[in-house]
DRENKEZA-562300 format. One record per residue (C-alpha): residue number from 1; residue in one letter; x negated, y, z. Coordinates in nm, 3 decimals. Each point is the difference from the previous one (the first is absolute). Example, Ala and Ser with C-alpha at 12.3 -4.5 7.8 and 13.67 -1.06 7.14 Angstrom:
BEGIN
<atom><num>1</num><residu>a</residu><X>-1.230</X><Y>-0.450</Y><Z>0.780</Z></atom>
<atom><num>2</num><residu>s</residu><X>-0.137</X><Y>0.344</Y><Z>-0.066</Z></atom>
END
This chain:
BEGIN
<atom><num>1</num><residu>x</residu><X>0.000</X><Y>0.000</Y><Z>0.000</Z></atom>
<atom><num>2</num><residu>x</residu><X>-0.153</X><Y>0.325</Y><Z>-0.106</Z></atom>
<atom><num>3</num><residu>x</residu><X>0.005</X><Y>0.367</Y><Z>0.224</Z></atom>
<atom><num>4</num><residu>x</residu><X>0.256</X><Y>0.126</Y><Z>-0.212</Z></atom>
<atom><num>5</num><residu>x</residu><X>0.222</X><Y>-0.277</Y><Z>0.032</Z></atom>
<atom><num>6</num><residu>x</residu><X>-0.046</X><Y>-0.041</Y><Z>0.411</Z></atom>
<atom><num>7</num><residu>x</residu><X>0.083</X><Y>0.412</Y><Z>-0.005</Z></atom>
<atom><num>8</num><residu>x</residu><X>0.341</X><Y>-0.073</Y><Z>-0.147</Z></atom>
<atom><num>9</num><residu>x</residu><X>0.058</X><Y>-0.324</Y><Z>0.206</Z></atom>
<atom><num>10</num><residu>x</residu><X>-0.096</X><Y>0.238</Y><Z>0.330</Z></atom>
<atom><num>11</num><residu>x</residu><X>0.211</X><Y>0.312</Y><Z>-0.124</Z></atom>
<atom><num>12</num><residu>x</residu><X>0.283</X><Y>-0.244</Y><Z>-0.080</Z></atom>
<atom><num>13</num><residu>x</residu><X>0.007</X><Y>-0.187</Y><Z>0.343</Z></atom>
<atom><num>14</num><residu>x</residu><X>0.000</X><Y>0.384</Y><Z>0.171</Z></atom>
<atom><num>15</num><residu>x</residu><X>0.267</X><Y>0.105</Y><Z>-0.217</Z></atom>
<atom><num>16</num><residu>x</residu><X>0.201</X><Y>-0.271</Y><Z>0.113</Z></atom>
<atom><num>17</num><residu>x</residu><X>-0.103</X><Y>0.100</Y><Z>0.404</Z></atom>
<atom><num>18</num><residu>x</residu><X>0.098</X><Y>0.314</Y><Z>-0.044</Z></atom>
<atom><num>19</num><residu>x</residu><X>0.362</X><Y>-0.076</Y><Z>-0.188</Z></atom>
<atom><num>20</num><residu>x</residu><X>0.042</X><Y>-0.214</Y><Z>0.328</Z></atom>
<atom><num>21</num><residu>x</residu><X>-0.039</X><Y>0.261</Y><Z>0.237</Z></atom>
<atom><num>22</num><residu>x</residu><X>0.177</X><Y>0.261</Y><Z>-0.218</Z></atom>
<atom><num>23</num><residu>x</residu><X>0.304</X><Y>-0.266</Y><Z>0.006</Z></atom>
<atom><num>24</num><residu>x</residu><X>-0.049</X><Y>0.010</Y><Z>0.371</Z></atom>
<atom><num>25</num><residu>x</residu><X>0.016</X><Y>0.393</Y><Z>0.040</Z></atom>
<atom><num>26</num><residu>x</residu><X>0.304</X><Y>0.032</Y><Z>-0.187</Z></atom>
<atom><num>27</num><residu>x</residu><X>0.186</X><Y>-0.263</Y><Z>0.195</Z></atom>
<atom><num>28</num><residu>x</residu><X>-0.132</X><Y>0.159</Y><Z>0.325</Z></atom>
<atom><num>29</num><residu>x</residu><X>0.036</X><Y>0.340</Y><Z>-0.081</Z></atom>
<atom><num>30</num><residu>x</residu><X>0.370</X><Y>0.029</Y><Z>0.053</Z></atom>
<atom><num>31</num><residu>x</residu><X>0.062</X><Y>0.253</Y><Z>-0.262</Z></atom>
<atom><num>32</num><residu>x</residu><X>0.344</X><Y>-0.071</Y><Z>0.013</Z></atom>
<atom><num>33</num><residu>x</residu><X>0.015</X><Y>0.148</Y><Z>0.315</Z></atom>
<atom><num>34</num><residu>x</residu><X>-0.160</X><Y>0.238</Y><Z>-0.024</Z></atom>
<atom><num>35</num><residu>x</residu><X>0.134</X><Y>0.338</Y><Z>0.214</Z></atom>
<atom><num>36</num><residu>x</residu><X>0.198</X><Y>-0.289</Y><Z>0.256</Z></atom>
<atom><num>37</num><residu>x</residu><X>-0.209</X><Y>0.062</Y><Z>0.240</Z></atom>
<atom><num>38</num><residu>x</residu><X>0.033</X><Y>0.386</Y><Z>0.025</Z></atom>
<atom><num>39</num><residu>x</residu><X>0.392</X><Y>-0.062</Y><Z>0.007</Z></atom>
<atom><num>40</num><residu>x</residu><X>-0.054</X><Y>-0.282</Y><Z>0.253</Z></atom>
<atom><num>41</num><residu>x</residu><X>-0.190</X><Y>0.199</Y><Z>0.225</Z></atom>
<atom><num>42</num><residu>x</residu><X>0.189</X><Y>0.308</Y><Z>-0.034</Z></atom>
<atom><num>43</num><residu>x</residu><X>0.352</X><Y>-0.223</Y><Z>0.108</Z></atom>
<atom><num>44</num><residu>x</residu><X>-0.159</X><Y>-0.159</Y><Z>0.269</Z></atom>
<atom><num>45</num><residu>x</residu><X>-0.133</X><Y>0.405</Y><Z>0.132</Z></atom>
<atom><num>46</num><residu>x</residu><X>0.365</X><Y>0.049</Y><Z>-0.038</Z></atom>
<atom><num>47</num><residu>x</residu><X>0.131</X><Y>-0.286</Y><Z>0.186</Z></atom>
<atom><num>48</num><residu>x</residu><X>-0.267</X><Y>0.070</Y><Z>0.292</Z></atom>
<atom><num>49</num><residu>x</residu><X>0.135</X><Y>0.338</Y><Z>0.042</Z></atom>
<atom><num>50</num><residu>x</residu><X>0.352</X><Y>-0.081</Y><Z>0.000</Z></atom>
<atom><num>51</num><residu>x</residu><X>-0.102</X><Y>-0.252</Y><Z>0.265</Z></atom>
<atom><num>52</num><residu>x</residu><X>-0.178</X><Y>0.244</Y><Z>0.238</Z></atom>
<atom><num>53</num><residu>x</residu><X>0.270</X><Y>0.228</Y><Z>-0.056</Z></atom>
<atom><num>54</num><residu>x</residu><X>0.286</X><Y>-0.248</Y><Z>0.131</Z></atom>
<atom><num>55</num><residu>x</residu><X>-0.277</X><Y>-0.086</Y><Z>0.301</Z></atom>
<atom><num>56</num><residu>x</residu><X>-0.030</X><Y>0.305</Y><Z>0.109</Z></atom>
<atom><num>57</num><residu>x</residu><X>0.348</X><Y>0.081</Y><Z>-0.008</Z></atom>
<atom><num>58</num><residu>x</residu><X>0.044</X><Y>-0.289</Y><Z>0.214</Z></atom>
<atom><num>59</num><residu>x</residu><X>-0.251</X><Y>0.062</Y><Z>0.238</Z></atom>
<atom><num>60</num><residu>x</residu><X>0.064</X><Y>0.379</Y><Z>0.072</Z></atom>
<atom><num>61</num><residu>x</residu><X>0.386</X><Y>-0.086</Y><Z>0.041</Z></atom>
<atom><num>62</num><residu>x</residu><X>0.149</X><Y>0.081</Y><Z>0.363</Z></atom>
<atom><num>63</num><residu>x</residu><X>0.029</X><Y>-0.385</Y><Z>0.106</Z></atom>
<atom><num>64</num><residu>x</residu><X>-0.302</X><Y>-0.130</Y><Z>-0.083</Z></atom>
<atom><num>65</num><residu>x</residu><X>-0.198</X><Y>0.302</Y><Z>0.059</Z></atom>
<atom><num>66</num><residu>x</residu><X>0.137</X><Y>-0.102</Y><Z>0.375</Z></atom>
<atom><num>67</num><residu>x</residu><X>-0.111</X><Y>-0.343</Y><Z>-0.029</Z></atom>
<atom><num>68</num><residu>x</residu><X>-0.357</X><Y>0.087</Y><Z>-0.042</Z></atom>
<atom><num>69</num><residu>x</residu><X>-0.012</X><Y>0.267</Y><Z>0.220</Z></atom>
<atom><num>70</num><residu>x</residu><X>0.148</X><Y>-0.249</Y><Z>0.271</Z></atom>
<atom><num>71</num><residu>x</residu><X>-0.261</X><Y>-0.262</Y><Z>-0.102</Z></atom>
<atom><num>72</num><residu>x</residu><X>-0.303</X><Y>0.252</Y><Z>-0.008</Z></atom>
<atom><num>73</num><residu>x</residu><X>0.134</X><Y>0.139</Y><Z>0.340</Z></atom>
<atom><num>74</num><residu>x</residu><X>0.016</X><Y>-0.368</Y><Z>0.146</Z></atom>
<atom><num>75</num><residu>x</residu><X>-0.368</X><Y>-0.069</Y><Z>-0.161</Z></atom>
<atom><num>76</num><residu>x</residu><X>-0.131</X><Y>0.311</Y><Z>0.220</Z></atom>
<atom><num>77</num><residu>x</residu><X>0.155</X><Y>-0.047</Y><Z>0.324</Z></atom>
<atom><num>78</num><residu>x</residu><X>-0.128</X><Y>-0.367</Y><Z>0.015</Z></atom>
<atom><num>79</num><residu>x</residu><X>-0.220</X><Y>-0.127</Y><Z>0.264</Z></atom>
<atom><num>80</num><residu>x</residu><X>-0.279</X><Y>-0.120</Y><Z>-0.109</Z></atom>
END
């Protein structure tokens, strides 16, 4: 086998490597999806504030705001 001919064999057998791992990057890549994860982060940010909202609500409302006062005041005036 001449030079010539173990060049092509070589460039041939790299050509083929790199198809492979271009094959590999588009079916990893997710370009489908691509921008989903903006929109999924940006509901979830949503979701989280709605969430604190309703807890706080909860929390700074007359009865249970009395509830943890009574628990904290308990807490303190413990013997220890």
């Amino acid at each position: 086998m001449g030079k010539a001919m173990r060049v092509r064999v070589r460039v041939r057998a790299w050509a083929r490597v790199l198809e492979g791992w271009a094959r590999v990057g588009r079916a990893g890549s997710g370009r489908r999806d691509a921008g989903m994860v903006t929109s999924e982060y940006a509901m979830g940010l949503i979701a989280a504030v709605g969430f604190a909202a309703l807890l706080y609500e909860v929390l700074t409302s007359g009865q249970v705001r009395g509830f943890l006062q009574d628990i904290v005041g308990r807490a303190l005036s413990g013997s220890f």
